[in-house]
C-alpha positions in Angstrom: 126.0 103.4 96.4 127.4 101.3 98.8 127.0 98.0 100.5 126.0 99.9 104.1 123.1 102.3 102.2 121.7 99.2 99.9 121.4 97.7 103.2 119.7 100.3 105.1 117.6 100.9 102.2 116.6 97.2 102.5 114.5 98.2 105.5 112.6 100.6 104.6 109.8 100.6 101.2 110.2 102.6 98.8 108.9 106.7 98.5 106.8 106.3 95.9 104.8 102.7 95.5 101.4 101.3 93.6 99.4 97.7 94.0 98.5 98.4 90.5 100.7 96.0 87.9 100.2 98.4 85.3 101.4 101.0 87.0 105.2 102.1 86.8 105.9 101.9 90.6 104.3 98.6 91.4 106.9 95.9 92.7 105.8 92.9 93.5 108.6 91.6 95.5 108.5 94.9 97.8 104.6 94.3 97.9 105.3 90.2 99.0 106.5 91.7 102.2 103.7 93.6 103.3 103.7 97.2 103.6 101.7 99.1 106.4 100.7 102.9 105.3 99.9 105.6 108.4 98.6 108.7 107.0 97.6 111.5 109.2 98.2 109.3 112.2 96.1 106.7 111.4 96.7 103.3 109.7 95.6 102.7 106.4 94.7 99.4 105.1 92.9 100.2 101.9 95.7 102.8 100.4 96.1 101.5 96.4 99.1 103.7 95.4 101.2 106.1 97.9 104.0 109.1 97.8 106.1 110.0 100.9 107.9 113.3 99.6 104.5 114.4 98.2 103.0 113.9 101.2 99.4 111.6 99.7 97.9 108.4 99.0 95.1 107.1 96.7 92.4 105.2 98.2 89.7 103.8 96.2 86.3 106.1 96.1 83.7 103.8 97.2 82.2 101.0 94.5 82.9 103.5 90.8 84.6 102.1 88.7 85.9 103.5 85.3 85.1 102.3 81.6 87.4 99.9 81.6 86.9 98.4 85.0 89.7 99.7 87.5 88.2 101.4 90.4 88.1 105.2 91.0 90.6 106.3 92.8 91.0 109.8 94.8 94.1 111.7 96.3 94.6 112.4 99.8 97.0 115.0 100.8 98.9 115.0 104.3 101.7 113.3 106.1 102.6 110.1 104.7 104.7 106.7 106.9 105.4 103.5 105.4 107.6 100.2 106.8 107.7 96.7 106.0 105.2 94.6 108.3 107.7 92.0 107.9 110.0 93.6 110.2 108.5 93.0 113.1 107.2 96.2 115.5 110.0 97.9 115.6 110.7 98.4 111.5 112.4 101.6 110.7 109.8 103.7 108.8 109.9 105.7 105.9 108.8 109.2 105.8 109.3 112.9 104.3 
């Protein structure tokens, strides 16, 4: 990989991401920037975990939680865009 596609790369999150620390795609450091989710046109503030390729998110369903605590989550399927708020309004964005 080289210097030109680390740096474009930079710029836009990750395909697959998670808020979840015990999950194996959460990064904290990507997170610290803020990350804005539009799914079927419409921005998303409460998406927990998301896939671009895949094409869905996970948003928490309403106030169950599981036995241990964590909140229930369901899948969404449909067209997926993430960017980094900190770029400003014109951040390139992500998608499939």
């Amino acid at each position: 990989m080289t210097e030109e596609t680390k740096a474009a790369g930079a710029d836009t999150p990750p395909d697959h991401l998670s808020i979840n620390p015990m999950s194996p795609h959460f990064d904290g450091d990507l997170l610290s920037r803020g990350v804005g989710i539009r799914f079927k046109g419409e921005i998303r503030t409460t998406v927990e975990e998301y896939c671009i390729s895949e094409g869905w998110i996970k948003v928490q369903a309403g106030k169950a939680r599981d036995r241990k605590g964590n909140p229930l989550l369901i899948k969404l399927s449909g067209p997926v865009e993430a960017w980094f708020e900190d770029l400003g309004d014109d951040a390139p964005v992500a998608k499939a």
